[in-house]
C-alpha positions in Angstrom: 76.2 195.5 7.7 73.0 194.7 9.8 72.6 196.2 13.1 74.3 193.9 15.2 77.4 194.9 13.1 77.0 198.3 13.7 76.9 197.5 17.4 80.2 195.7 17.4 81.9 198.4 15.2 80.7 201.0 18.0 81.7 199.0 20.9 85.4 198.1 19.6 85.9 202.0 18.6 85.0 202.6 22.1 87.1 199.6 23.5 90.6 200.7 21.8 90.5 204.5 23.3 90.1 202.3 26.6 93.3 200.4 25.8 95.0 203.3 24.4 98.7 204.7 27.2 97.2 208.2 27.2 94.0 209.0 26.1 93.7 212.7 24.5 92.0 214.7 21.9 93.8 212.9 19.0 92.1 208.8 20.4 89.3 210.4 20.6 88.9 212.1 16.9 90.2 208.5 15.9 87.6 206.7 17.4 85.0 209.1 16.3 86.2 208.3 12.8 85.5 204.8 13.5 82.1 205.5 14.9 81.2 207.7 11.8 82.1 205.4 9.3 79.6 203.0 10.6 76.9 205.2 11.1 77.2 206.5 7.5 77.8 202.6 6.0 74.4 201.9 8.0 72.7 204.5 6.1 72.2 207.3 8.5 72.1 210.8 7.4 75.3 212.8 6.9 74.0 215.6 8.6 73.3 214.0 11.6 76.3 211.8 11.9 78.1 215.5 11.8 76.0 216.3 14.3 76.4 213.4 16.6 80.4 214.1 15.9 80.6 217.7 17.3 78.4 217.2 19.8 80.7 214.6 21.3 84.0 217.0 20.7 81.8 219.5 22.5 81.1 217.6 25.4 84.2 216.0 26.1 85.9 219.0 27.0 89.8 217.5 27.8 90.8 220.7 29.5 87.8 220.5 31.7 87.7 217.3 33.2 89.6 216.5 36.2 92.6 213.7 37.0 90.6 211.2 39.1 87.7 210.9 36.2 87.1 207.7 34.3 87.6 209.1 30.4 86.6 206.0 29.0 83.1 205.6 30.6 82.5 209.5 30.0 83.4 208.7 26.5 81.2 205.8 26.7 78.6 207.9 28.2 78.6 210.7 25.9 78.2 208.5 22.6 75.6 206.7 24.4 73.7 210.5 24.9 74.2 211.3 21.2 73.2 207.8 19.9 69.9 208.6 22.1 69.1 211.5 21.0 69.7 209.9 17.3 67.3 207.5 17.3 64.9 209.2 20.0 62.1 211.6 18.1 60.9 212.7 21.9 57.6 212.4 20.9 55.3 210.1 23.5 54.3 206.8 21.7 50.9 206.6 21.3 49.4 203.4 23.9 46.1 201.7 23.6 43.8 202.0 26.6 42.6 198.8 28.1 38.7 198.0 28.3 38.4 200.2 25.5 37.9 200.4 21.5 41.4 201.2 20.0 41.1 201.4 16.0 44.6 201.3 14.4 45.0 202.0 11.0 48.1 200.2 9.0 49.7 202.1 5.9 52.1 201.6 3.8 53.8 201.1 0.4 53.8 197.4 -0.9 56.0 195.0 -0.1 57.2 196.6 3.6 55.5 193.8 5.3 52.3 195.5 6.5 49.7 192.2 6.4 52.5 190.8 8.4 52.9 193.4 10.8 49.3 193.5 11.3 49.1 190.3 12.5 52.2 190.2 14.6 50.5 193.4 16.5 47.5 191.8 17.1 49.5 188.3 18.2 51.6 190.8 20.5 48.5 192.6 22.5 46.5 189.0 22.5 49.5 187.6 24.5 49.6 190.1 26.9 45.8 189.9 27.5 44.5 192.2 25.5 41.3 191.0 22.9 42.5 191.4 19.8 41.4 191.2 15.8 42.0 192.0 11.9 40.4 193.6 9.4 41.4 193.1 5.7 40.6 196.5 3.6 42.8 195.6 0.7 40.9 195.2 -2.2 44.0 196.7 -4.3 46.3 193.3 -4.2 45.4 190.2 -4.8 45.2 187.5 -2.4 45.7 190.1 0.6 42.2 188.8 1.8 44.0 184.9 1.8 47.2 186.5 3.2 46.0 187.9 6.0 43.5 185.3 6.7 46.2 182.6 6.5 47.9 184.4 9.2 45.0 185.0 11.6 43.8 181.6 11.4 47.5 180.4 12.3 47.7 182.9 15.1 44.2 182.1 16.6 42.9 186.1 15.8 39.3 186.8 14.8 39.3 188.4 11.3 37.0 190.5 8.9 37.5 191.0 5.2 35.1 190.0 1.8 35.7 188.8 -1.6 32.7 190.3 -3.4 32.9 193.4 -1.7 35.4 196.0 -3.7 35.7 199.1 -2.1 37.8 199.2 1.3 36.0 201.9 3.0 32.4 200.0 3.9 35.1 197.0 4.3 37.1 199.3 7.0 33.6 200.4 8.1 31.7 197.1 8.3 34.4 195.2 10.4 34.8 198.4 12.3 31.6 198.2 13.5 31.0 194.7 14.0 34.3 194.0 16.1 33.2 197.3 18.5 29.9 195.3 19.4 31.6 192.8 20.4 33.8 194.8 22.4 37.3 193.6 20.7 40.3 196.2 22.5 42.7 196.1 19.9 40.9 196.5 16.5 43.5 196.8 13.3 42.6 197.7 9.5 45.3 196.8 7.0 44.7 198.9 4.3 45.8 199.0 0.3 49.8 199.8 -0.2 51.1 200.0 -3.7 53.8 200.0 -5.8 55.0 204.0 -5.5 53.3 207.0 -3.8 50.8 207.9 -5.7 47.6 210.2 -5.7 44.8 207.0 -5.7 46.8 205.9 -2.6 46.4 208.9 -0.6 42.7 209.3 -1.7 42.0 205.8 -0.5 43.8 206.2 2.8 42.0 209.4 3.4 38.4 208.0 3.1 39.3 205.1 4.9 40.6 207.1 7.5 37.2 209.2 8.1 35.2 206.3 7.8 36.7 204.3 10.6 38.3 207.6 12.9 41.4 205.7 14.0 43.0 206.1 17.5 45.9 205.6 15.9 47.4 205.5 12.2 50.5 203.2 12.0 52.9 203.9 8.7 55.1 200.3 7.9 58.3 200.8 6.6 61.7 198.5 4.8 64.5 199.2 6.6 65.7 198.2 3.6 65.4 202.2 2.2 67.3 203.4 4.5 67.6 207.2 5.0 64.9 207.3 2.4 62.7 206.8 4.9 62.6 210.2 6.0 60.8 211.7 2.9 58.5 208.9 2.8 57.3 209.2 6.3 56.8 212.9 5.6 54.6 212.2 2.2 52.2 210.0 3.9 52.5 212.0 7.2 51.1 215.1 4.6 47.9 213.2 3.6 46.8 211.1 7.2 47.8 211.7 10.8 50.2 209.3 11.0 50.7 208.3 14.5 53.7 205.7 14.9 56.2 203.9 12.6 56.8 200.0 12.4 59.9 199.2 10.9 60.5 195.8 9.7 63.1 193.1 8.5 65.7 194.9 10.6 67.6 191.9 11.5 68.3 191.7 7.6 69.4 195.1 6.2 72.5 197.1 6.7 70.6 200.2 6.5 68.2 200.1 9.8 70.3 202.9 11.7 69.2 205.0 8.8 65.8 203.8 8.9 65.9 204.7 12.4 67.4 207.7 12.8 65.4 209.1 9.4 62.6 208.2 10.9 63.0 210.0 14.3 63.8 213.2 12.5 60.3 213.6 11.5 59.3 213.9 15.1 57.5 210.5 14.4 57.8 207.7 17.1 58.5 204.0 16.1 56.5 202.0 18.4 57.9 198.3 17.5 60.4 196.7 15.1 60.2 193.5 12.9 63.2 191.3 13.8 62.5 188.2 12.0 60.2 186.4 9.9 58.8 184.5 12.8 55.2 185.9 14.6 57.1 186.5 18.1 59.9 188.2 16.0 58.4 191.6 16.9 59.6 194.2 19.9 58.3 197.5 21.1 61.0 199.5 20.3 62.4 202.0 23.7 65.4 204.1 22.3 67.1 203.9 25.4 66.7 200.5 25.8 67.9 199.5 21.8 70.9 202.2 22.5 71.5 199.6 25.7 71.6 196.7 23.5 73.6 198.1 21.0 76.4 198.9 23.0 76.0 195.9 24.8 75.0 197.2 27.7 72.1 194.8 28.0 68.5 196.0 28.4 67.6 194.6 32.4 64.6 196.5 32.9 63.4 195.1 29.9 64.2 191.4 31.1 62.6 192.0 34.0 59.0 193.6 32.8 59.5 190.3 30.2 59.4 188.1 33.3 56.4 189.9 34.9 54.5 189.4 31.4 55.0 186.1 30.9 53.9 185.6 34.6 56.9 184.4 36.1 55.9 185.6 40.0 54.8 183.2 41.6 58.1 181.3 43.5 56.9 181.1 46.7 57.0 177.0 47.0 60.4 177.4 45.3 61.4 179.1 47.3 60.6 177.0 50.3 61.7 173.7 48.6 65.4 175.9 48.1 65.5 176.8 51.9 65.3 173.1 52.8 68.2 172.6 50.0 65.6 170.7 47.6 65.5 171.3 43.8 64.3 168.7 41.5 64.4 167.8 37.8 61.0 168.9 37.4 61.6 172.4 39.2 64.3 172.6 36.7 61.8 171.5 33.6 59.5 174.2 34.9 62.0 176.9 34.6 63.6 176.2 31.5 59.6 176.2 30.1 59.7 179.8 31.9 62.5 180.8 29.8 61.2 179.6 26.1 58.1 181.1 27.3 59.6 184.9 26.9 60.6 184.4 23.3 63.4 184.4 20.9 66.2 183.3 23.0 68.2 185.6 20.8 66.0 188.5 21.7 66.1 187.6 26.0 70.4 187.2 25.2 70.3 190.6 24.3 69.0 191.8 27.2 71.5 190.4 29.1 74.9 193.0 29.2 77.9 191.6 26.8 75.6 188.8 25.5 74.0 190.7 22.9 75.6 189.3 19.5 76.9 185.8 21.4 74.0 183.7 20.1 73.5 184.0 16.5 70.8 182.7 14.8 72.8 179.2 14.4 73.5 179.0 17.9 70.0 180.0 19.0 68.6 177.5 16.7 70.6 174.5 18.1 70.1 175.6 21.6 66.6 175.9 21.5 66.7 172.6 20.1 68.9 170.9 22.8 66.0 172.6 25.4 63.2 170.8 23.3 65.2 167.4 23.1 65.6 167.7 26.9 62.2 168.0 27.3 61.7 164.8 25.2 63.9 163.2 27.5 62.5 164.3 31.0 59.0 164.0 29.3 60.3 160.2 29.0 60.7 159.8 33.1 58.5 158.6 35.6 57.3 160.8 38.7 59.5 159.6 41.1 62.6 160.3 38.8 61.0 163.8 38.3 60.3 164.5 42.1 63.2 162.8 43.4 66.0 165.1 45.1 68.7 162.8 45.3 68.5 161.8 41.2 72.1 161.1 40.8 72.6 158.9 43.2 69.2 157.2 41.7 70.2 156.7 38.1 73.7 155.4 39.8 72.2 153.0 42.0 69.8 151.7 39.3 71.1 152.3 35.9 68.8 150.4 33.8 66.8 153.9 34.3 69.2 155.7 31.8 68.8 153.1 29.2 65.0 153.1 29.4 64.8 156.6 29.6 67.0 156.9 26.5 65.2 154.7 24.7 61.9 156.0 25.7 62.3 159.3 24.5 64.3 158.2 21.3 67.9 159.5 22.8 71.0 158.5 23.1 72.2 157.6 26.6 75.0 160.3 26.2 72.2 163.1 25.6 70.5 161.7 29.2 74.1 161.8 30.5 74.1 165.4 29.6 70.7 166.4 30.4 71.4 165.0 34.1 75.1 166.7 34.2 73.3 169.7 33.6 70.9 169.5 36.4 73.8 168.9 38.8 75.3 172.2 37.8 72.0 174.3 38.4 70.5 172.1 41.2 73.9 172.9 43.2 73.4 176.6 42.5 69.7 176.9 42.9 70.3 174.9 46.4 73.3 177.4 47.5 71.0 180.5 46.2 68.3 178.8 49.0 70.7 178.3 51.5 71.9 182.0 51.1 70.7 183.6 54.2 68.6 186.7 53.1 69.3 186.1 49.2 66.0 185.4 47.9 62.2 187.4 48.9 60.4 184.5 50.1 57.3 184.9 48.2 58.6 186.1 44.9 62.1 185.1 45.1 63.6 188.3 43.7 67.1 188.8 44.2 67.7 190.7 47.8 71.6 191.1 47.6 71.9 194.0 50.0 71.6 191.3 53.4 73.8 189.0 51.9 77.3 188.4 53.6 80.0 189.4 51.2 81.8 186.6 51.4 78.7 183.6 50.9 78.0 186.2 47.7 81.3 186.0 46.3 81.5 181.6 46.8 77.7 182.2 45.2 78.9 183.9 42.1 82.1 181.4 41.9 79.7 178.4 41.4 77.5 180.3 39.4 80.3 180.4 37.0 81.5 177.3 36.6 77.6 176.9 35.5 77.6 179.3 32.2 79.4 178.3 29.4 83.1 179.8 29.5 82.9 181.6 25.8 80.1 183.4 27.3 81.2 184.3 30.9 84.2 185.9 28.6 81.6 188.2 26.7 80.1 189.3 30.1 83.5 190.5 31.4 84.2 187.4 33.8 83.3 187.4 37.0 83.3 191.1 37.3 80.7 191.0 34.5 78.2 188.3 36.0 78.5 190.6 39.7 77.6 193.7 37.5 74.4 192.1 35.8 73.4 190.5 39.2 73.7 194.2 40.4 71.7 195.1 38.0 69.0 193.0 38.5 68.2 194.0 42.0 68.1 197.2 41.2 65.5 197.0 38.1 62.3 197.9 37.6 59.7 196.5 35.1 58.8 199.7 33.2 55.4 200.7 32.8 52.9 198.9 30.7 
C-alpha cells in the first residue's frame, strides 16, 4: 500500500461517517478503526497510531458540541490536526543562505539512494537559481566516482571527485575548498554508506565531518524500512549532527507513513522526499502541505509559489490581448509550455483539491505525451496560423491547411482536429475570463474574484466546466468543487522561499 493508498483509505473512512443518518460516538470509533488499520498496514508505529486514536475521541467531545455544527468537517479537521502533528517533528528545517557558502554533507546506509539524492538537490537549488555542485567522497564503493559523475554531467552540475586518491577526507577537503573559491552556493559531499551500521562508518563520517564543517548534515533514508527508521536516524544522529532527513522511493513502498512518522519522532525534520526515479521527481516536503494532499485537500499555496518559481508573472500583454477578446494558438502553446515547465504533471495534479490520485502514472504518461504531440503539430504551422484569432474559421475556409499541417508534423488529421477542438474550448474561456469586468489584475493577471458580478462568475465557471474532462470535474466535487479551488486561489499566498 503506497501512499496514495493510504490517502484514499483515509479519505473514504472520513467520507462514510459523512453519509452515515446519525452520526455518534459508535461512526466515529468505526471510522477510526478504518483509519488505524491503514496507518498501522503503512508501517507507522503502534504507539503513535494509539496516540493519534485517543487524541481524536478526546477532541471530539459529542456532548459538547452544539446542533448547528458541521460534525463531519470537525471530524475532518481533527484527523487532519493529529495526522499533522504525526508527521510534523516541529523542528525548523534547516535553509541555505543565498550569496553564501552552504556545505551539506549526505549520509547514509547503501543502497537508500544517496548519489541520487545528491544530485537531485543540487538539480533542485540550480533551477531555482542558486549555483550549485558535487563532490564525490566515496572511496568505499566502487564506481560511486562514475555514478555520481554520470549524473552531474547529465544534469549540467560541476563535480569534484579522484580515482587515485583513497581517503575521502582530503577528497571532502580538496573539493571543499576549491568550489568555495569559486564562490559555488550550494556545495554537497556524498560520502561512503555501507552495507550495515558499523564502527568504520561512523569513524569515516566523523573525520569527514571536521574536515569540511558542514552547514548542514543530511541522513538518506528507504522508505522501504519503515518504522525502522526511527532507530537508524537515532544511530547516526549519535555519531554526526544530523541536520535533515531525505526520504526516498516513496512513491514505491507501502511503508512511507512509517518512514515518516518514525522519522519525526526523533525531533528530526525531513526537508524533501524522492518521488520517482526521474531528476525532477524530488519535493520539499511541508507536513501541512503533504497532510493537504493526502486528504485530498490539494496543496494551493504550494501551486502558486510553483508558479512564481518557474516565473510565470509576467501576463500583462495577455492580459490586454483577453480584454480586446483575443487569444491565439500561440498564447495557448505558451501556456501549456508554462504548465510542463512546473514538473511532474502528477506532482502539480496533486496540488490541485480532489485531483490528487486522478492521474496515475499511466495517465500522466499519455497526457504529457498528447502535450508534446501537440507541440509537434503547432510547431508544424506557419505564423499567421499561430497569430491568427479567428483560426477556425481559417482552417474551414481553407482546408488544405489541416492536411499540410498533419502531414508536416507527421499526424494524423484527427489529432489536428483535436488539437484545434481543444483551443476552441480554452480560447472561449480565456476570452470570457478577459471580458470579465474586474476578473483579472491587469499586470499580473491574478484572479480578483471579489469585483466580479455573481452572476457573469457563475456563467464563467459553467463554461469553465464543459472545458475539464467530466471524470475529473467528478473528483473535484462538481461545480461546487471547481468554485471552492477558484476560491482558493485568490486567496493564496506563495510561501516563503
Amino acid at each position: 500500500m503506497v501512499l496514495a493508498d493510504l490517502g484514499r483509505r483515509i479519505r473514504n473512512a472520513i467520507g462514510k461517517i459523512g453519509q452515515a443518518n446519525i452520526i455518534n460516538e459508535e461512526e466515529l470509533n468505526l471510522m477510526l478503526n478504518e483509519v488505524c488499520k491503514a496507518l498501522l498496514e503503512a508501517d507507522v508505529p503502534f504507539r503513535l497510531v494509539a496516540q493519534l486514536k485517543n487524541n481524536v475521541k478526546k477532541e471530539m467531545n459529542f456532548d459538547d458540541i452544539s446542533g448547528g455544527v458541521n460534525k463531519r468537517r470537525l471530524i475532518q479537521k481533527i484527523v487532519f490536526q493529529e495526522l499533522l502533528k504525526l508527521l510534523d517533528p516541529g523542528v525548523p528545517q534547516f535553509v541555505p543562505q543565498k550569496g553564501k557558502h552552504n556545505v551539506i554533507m549526505f549520509v547514509g546506509l547503501q543502497g537508500s539512494g544517496k548519489t541520487t539524492t545528491c544530485t537531485k538537490m543540487a538539480y533542485y537549488y540550480m533551477k531555482k537559481g542558486w549555483k550549485t555542485c558535487l563532490i564525490c567522497a566515496d572511496t568505499f564503493r566502487a564506481g560511486a566516482f562514475d555514478q555520481l559523475k554520470q549524473n552531474a554531467t547529465k544534469a549540467r552540475i560541476p563535480f569534484y571527485g579522484s580515482y587515485s586518491e583513497m581517503d575521502p577526507v582530503v577528497i571532502a577537503a580538496e573539493g571543499v575548498e576549491k568550489f568555495k573559491k569559486d564562490n559555488f552556493e550550494i556545495i554537497i559531499v556524498d560520502t561512503s554508506g555501507r552495507h550495515k551500521q558499523e564502527a568504520s562508518l561512523f569513524e569515516e563520517m566523523l573525520q569527514v565531518s571536521n574536515a569540511v564543517n558542514p552547514n548542514n548534515v543530511v541522513f538518506v533514508m528507504d522508505a522501504s524500512i519503515g518504522q525502522a527508521c526511527e532507530a537508524q536516524a537515532r544511530a547516526f544522529g549519535d555519531t554526526v549532527d544530523v541536520g535533515s532527513v531525505i526520504i526516498t522511493k516513496l512513491d514505491s513502498h507501502a511503508k512511507g507513513g512509517g518512514a515518516l512518522s518514525a522519522v519525526a519522532a526523533t525531533k528530526s525534520p525531513v526537508i524533501f522526499i524522492g518521488t520517482g526515479e526521474h531528476i525532477a521527481d524530488f519535493e520539499v516536503f511541508k507536513p501541512k502541505s503533504f497532510v493537504q494532499k493526502l486528504l485530498g485537500m490539494g496543496d494551493i499555496a504550494g501551486l502558486v509559489e510553483m508558479v512564481n518559481d518557474v516565473g510565470i508573472k509576467d501576463n500583462e500583454e495577455l492580459v490586454k490581448k483577453l480584454k480586446q477578446g483575443v487569444f491565439t494558438l500561440r498564447d495557448m502553446y505558451e501556456q501549456f509550455q508554462n504548465v510542463m515547465k512546473m514538473g511532474p504533471l502528477q506532482q502539480v495534479m496533486g496540488m490541485l483539491p480532489g485531483l490528487g490520485d486522478f492521474m496515475t502514472k499511466g495517465s500522466e504518461q499519455e497526457t504529457e505525451n498528447k502535450l508534446k504531440r501537440w507541440f509537434t503539430i503547432m510547431d508544424s504551422m506557419t505564423d499567421k496560423e499561430l497569430d491568427q484569432p479567428k483560426l477556425m474559421e481559417l482552417f474551414t475556409k481553407e482546408p488544405s491547411r489541416l492536411i499540410r499541417v498533419a502531414r508536416g508534423s507527421g499526424s494524423s488529421q484527427m489529432a489536428v482536429h483535436e488539437l484545434l477542438s481543444q483551443y476552441k474550448k480554452v480560447s472561449d474561456v480565456m476570452k470570457k475570463m478577459g471580458s470579465t469586468k474586474g476578473l483579472l489584475n491587469p499586470k499580473t493577471g491574478d484572479f480578483n474574484m471579489k469585483n466580479v458580478n455573481p452572476a457573469k462568475m457563475a456563467q464563467l465557471q459553467q463554461q469553465m466546466s464543459k472545458m475539464i474532462d467530466p471524470r475529473m470535474l467528478q473528483q473535484m466535487g462538481g461545480m461546487g468543487g471547481l468554485q471552492n479551488m477558484m476560491q482558493q486561489l485568490q486567496n493564496a499566498k506563495p510561501g516563503k522561499k
